[in-house]
N, C-alpha and C positions, 0 to 999 in steps of 0.2 A: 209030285206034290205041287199042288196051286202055289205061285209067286204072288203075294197079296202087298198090296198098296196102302199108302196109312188111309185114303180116302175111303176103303171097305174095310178099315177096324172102327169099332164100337169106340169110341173116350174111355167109357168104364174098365176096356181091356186094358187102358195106358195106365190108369189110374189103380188097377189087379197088380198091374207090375209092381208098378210104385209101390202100393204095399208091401209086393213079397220081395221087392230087390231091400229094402227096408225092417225087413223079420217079423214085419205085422203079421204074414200069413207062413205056415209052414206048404213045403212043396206040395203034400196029401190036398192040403185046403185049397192053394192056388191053382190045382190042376181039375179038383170038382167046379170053382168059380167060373174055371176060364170055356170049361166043355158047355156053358150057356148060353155062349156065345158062338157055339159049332153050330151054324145052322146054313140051309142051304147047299151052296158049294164051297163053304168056308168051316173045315177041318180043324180038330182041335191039333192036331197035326202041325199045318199050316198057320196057324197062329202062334206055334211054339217058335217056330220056324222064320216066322215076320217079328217076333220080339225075344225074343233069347239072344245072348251076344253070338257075334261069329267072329271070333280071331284067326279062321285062317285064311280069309279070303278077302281084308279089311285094312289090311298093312298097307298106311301110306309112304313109311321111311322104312328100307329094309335095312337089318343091322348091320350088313357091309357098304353103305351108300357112300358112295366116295368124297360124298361134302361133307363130312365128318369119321371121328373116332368115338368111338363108343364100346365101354367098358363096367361090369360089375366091379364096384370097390365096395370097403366095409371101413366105414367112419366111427367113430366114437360118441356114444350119447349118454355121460355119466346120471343123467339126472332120469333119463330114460331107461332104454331097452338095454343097455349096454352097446356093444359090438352090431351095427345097422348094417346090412346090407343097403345097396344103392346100383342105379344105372346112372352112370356119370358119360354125358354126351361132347363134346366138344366140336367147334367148326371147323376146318378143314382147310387150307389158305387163307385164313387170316390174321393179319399182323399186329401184333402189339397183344394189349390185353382187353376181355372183352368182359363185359356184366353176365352174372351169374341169375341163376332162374332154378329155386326150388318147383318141384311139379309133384302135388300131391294127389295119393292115389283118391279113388272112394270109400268104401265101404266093404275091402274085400282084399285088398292089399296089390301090391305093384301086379294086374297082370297086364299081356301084351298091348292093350289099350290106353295106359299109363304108358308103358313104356314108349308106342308110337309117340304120343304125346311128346315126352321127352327127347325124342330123336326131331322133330319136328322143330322143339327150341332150339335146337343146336342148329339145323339148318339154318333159322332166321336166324341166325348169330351170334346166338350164347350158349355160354358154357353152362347146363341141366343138369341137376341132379333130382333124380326120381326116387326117393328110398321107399323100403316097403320096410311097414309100420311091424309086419306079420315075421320078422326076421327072428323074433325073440321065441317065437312059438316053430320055430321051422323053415319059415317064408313063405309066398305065398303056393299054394297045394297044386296050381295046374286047372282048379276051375272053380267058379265063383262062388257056388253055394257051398261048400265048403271054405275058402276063404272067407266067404261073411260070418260063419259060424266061428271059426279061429279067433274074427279081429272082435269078436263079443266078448271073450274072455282077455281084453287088453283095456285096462283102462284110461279112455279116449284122453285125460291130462298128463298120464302120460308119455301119450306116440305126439301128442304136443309136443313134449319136450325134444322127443327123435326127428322132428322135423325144426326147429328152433337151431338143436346142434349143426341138420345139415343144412342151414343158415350159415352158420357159424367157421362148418367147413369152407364150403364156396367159399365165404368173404374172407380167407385166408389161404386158399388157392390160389398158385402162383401166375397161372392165367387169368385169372380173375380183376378187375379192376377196382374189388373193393367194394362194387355197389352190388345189392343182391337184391331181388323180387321175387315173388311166388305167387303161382297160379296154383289153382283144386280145385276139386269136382265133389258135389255134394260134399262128404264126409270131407273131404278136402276144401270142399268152401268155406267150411267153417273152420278149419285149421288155417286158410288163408287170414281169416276175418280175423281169429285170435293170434297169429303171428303180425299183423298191423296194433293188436293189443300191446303183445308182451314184446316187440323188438322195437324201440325206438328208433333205431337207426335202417330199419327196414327201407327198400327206398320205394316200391310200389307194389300191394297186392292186388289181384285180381280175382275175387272168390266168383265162381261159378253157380249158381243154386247153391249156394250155403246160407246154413244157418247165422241168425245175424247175433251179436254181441250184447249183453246190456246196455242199457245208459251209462250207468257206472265207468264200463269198461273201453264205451266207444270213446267216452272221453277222453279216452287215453291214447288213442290213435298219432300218430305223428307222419305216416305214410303217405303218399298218392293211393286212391283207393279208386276202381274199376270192378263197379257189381255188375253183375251179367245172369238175366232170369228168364223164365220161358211162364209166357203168357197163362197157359194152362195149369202151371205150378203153382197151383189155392195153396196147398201147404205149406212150402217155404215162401210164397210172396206173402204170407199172411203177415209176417214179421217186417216186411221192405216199408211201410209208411210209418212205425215208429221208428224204424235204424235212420231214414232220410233226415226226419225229424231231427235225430241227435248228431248227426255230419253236419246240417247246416247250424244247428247252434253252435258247436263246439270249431265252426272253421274247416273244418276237415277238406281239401281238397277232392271231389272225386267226380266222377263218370259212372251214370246208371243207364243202362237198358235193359228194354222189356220187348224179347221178340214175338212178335204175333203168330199166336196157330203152335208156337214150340210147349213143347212137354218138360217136363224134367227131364234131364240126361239129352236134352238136345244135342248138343256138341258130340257125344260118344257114337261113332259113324259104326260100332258094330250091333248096335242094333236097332228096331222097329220103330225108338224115340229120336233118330237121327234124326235133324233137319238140314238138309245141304247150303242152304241158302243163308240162313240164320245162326249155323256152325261156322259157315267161313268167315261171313261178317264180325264174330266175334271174335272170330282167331284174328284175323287182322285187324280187330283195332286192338286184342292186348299185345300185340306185338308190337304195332305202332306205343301205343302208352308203355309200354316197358323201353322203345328207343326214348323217348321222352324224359322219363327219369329218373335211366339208370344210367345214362350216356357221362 
């Protein structure tokens, strides 16, 4: 099977995803769409192939990686799901205590690409906690369209709350030094966006492609905030010029960028919307703005 390059996919394929990683399209519908685009020597195959995730072959932190400890625990979320699963990462030689870093999943619940994620903050030197939203229904199933169909029947205020509590955890973690931040991805950027709402004491979010907050709500911000978009994302950049609007009236400290040529789901290196260049850059500066402060 042909190894295709984003330069020989169509936009409208990225934008086919988008929808169906999002429930707009069912698999039946997203698989007549996408054969429209088989033309030539480019396979419907082959395109499944260049935008579908790949977790086995995508793994930047393996789970035994000697610069850290990394473990399943099960936290408490009374307001939520109850009893939450979670990958809780830690560094590995280093002294004293360090800031904490919730990592929320997307739209499908903790799989191996979250978790990467998470093993990833713990290399840069904090203590991660990753919980999966889908713990109440099972956890998350082993593959994503299924897991997107699970996390539909949870309602998104309150896996809020499951991610608020493992806030709550961390910041009461004995490793921890008390100060906590949170990163997410899509479904998770707007759970970052609304944990800079509802925790005051939050010390810096970083939403990825999330959905942005009301006026109402942004007002309520008390956080460092780090938005992070991809050029091509018409749908969630739609909302980025009033959200800008109400940070700079209400004082809001924060950091925006808009990577050029990235899709939504830039950052997720397991599939066809990766962008290397534009992924790494973002990792490093939330990682950079999280030494910043949560120091």
């Amino acid at each position: 099977m042909k190894k295709l390059n984003p330069e020989e996919v169509n936009q409208e394929v990225f934008d086919l995803y988008d929808d169906y990683a999002h429930n707009k399209l069912e698999r039946r519908q997203f698989m007549e769409k996408l054969s429209l685009y088989a033309v030539g020597g480019v396979t419907v195959s082959s395109l499944l192939g260049f935008i579908m995730p790949d977790y086995v072959n995508t793994t930047t932190i393996q789970p035994d990686d000697k610069r850290l400890s990394s473990e399943y625990i099960n936290y408490d979320s009374p307001k939520g799901g109850g009893s939450i699963k979670g990958l809780l990462s830690k560094p590995e030689g280093v002294s004293g205590k360090v800031p904490g870093v919730v990592v929320v999943h997307e739209n499908r619940g903790l799989n191996p690409y979250i978790e990467d994620v998470g093993r990833r903050t713990a290399v840069d030197g904090f203590i991660s906690l990753a919980p999966d939203a889908l713990t109440p229904l099972g956890g998350y199933p082993g593959n994503d369209d299924d897991g997107r169909t699970m996390q539909r029947k949870r309602d998104r205020n309150e896996m809020l709350e499951d991610f608020i509590a493992a806030y709550e955890y961390l910041k009461a973690h004995p490793d921890c030094n008390g100060k906590v931040g949170v990163v997410g991805f899509c479904f998770g950027g707007w759970i970052s966006n609304m944990m800079a709402v509802r925790v005051p004491t939050l010390g810096a979010a970083v939403p990825f492609y999330g959905s942005q907050p009301s006026a109402e709500d942004t007002a309520k911000i008390k956080s460092a905030m780090m938005l992070q978009y991809g050029e091509l994302d018409k749908r969630v950049n739609a909302g980025w010029p009033a959200y800008e609007v109400e940070l700079k009236k209400n004082k809001i400290k924060y950091e925006a960028y808009i990577y050029e040529g990235a899709n939504h789901g830039f950052h997720n290196n397991t599939t066809g919307r990766y962008v290397e260049k534009a992924a790494n850059l973002a990792w490093s500066r939330t990682i950079r703005f999280f030494k910043e402060n949560l120091a």
